[in-house]
C-alpha positions in Angstrom: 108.2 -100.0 -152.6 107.5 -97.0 -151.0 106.2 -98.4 -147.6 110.1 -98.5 -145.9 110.2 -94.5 -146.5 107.6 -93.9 -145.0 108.1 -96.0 -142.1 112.0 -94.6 -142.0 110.3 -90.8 -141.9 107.8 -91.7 -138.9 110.4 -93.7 -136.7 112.7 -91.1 -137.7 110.8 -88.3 -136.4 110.4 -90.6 -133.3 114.2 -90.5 -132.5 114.2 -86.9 -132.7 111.5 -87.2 -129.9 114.0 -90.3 -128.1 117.0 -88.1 -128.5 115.9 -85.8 -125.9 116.1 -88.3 -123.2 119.4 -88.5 -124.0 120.1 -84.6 -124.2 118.3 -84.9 -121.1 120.5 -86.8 -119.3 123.5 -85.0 -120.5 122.2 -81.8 -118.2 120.6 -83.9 -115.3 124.2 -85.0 -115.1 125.4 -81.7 -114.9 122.6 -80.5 -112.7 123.4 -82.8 -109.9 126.6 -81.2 -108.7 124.3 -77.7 -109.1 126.5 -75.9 -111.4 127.5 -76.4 -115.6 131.3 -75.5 -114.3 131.5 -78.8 -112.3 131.5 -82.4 -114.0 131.6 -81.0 -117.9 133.5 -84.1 -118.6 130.9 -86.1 -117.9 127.9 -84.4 -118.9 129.4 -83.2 -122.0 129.4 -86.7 -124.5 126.1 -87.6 -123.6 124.8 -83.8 -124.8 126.9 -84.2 -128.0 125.3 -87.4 -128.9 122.1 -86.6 -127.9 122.2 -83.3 -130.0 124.0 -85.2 -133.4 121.0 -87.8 -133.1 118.3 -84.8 -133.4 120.4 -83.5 -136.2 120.9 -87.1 -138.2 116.6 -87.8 -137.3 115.9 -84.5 -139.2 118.4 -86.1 -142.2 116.6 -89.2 -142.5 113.7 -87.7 -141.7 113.9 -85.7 -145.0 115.9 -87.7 -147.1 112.7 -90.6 -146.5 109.9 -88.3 -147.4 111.5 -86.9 -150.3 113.4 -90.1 -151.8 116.6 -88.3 -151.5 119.2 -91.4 -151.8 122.5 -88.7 -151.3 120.4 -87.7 -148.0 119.8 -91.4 -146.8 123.3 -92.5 -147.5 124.6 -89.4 -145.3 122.0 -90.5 -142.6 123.1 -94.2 -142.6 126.8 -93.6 -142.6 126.1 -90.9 -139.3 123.7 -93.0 -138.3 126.3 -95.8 -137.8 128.9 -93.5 -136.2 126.5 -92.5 -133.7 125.4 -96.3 -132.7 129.1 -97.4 -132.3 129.8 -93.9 -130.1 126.5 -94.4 -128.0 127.6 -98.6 -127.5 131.2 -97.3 -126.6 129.8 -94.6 -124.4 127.6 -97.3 -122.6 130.3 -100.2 -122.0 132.5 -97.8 -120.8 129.9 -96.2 -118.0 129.7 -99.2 -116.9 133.6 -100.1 -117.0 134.6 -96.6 -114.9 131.9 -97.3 -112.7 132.1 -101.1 -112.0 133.8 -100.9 -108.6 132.9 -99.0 -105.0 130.4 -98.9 -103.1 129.6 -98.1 -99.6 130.6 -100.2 -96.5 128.5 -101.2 -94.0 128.9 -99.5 -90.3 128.0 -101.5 -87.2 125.0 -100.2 -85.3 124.3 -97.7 -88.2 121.4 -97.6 -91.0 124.1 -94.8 -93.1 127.3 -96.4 -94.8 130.7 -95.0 -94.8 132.5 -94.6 -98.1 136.2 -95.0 -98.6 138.1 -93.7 -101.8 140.5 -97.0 -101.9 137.5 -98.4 -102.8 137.4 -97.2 -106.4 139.6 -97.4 -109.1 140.4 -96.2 -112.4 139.4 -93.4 -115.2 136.8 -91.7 -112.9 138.3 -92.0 -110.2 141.5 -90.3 -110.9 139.5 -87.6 -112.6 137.5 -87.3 -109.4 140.0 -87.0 -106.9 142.5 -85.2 -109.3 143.7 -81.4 -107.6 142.8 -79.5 -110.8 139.0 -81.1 -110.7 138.1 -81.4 -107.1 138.6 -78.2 -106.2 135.5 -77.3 -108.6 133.4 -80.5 -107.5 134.1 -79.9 -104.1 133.2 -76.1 -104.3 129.7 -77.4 -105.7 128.8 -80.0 -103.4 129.6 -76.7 -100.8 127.1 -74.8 -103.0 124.4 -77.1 -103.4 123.8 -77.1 -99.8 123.2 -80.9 -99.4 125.1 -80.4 -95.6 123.0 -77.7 -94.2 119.6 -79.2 -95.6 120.8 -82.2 -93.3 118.8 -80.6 -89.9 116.1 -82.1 -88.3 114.3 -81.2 -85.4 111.0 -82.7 -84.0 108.8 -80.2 -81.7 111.7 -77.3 -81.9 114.0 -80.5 -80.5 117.7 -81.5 -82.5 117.3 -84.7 -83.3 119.4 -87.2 -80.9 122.2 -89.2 -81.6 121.0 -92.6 -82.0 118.1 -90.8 -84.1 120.5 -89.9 -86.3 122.5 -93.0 -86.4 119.0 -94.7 -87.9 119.1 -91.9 -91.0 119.8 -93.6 -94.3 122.4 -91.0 -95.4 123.4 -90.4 -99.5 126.4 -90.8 -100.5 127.2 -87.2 -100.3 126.0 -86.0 -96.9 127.5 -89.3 -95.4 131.2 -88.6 -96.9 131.2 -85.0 -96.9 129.1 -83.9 -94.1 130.1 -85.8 -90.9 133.7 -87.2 -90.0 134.4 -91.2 -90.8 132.7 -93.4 -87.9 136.3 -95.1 -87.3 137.7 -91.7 -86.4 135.3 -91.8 -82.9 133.9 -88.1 -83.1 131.0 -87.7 -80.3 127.5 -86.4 -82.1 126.6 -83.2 -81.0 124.6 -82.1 -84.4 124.2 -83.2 -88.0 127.2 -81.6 -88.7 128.7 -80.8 -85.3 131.0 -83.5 -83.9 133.5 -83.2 -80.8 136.5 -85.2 -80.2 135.8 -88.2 -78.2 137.9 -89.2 -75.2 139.1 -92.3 -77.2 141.7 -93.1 -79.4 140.7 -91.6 -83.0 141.1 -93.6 -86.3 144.4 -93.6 -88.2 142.6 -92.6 -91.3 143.7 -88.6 -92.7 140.3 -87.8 -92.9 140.3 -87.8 -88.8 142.2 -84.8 -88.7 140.8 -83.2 -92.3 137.5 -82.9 -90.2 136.6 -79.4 -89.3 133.6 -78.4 -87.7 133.7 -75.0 -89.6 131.0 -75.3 -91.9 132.5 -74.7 -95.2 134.8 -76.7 -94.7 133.5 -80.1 -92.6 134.9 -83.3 -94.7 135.0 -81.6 -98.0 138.5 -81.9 -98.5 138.1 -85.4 -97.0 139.0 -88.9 -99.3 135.4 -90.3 -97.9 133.8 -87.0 -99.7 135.5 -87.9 -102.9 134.2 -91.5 -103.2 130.9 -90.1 -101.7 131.1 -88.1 -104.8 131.9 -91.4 -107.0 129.2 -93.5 -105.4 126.4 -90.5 -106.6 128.1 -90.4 -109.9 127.7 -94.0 -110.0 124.7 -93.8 -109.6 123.3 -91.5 -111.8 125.3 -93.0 -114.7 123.7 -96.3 -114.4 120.7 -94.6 -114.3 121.4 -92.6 -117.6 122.8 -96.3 -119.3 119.7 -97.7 -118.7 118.1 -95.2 -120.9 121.0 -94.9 -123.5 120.6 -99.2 -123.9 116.8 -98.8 -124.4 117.4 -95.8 -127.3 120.2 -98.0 -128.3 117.9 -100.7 -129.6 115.3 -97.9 -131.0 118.0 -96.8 -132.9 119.2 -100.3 -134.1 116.1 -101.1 -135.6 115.4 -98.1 -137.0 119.1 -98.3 -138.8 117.8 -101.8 -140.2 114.8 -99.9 -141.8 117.3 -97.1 -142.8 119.3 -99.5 -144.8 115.7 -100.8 -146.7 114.2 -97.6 -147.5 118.1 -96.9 -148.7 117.7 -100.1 -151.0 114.7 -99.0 -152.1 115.1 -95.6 -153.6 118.3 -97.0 -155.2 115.9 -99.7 -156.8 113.5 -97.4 -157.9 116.4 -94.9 -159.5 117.6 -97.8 -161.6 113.6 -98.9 -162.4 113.2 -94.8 -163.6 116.6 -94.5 -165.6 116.1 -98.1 -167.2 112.2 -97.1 -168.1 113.5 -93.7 -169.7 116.4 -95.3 -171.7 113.5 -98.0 -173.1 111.0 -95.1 -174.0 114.3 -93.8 -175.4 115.0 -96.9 -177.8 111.4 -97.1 -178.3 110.2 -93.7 -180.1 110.9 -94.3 -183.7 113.5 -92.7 -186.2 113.1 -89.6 -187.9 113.5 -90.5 -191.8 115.3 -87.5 -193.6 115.2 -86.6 -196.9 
């Protein structure tokens, strides 16, 4: 009778330990624009769930040991709010971040990113005024242009060296101009005017070769920006599905180990109103 509490106290304590993951990827989210004033609407829900499932473990973790039904019934009812929020949470990752993705450039290993290319919630978030000022301010911050450098015995790297670099998404959107707007290589982020027509694209003349400002209030830096977000949200999915199915099961035990402390309340109430019946009437005289 007893075995499903037990087994609901251990696999609960295990989702305490599976709900840091989740915490986890709450902050990694936040730490990879390297600042907690940057994405908070993104990192924030993932923190928030990961934080009410350590909360609910510790619920069911006591209301199993000690056969508390009140305790199991909260933990079941939260239990189920937090499933449906974490399967919500991952079908909509994967909505916002269903379309974009890098285009190919012709004699190039790096890919050029275009903003027309996404679409939708995070993308209006993204390259909303009120939001990409902060974003773009931490991309600035984190340094990911200036690490760019490379130099082999005291020598800049060349041109066509550089042309074989497999760029991110960030230092390929935000740290050199589009390839379509024909800027001549002088550095990783040095680029001169070339003596051909430049591209019709905005982001030709957003260019600057001052270094805080480069591309960074370029359209190519904002889906750069999506395609890393992208990215690290699939990543963090992929973990949310696995604790997702941890947590299934272990609400299918929940809902035993519920059944059975109500069975064994009604066993203990109906053997105490039979020992009840059974003690024999005082006779007065």
């Amino acid at each position: 009778m007893r075995t499903s509490n037990h087994l609901i106290g251990i696999i609960n304590f295990l989702t305490f330990l599976l709900s840091i993951p989740i915490l986890a990827g709450g902050i990694w989210l936040s730490s990879k624009a390297n600042s907690t004033d940057c994405m908070k609407f993104l990192q924030w829900p993932l923190i928030v769930i990961g934080i009410s499932i350590m909360v609910i473990s510790l619920a069911g973790f006591a209301g199993a040991c000690y056969r508390n039904t009140f305790l199991l019934q909260l933990y079941l009812f939260a239990m189920f709010l937090v499933i449906a929020a974490l399967i919500g949470f991952v079908i909509f990752a994967y909505v916002v971040t269903s379309k974009g993705s890098g285009r190919p450039v012709l004699n190039r290993v790096y890919k050029d990113y275009y903003l027309v290319d996404y679409s939708g919630w995070l993308e209006e978030r993204v390259a909303d005024g009120s939001y990409w000022g902060k974003i773009a301010s931490c991309v600035r911050d984190s340094k990911a242009c200036s690490k760019m450098g490379r130099s082999f015995g005291g020598v800049p790297e060349s041109a066509d060296m550089f042309y074989l670099r497999k760029l991110n998404s960030i230092q390929s959107g935000c740290c050199k101009p589009p390839t379509e707007c024909g800027y001549v290589y002088v550095n990783e982020t040095l680029w001169e005017t070339g003596g051909g027509m430049m591209g019709t694209s905005l982001d030709c003349s957003r260019w600057n070769n001052d270094q805080g400002t480069l591309c960074y209030n370029c359209d190519s830096c904002k889906a750069g920006v999506l395609a890393s977000l992208k990215k690290s949200w699939r990543k963090v999915s992929v973990i949310n599905i696995v604790v997702l199915i941890i947590l299934v099961i272990v609400y299918v035990i929940g809902c035993a180990a519920f059944r059975n402390n109500r069975r064994m309340d009604n066993d203990e109430s109906y053997g105490e109103s039979r020992m009840t019946k059974s003690q024999p009437s005082r006779i007065h005289f």
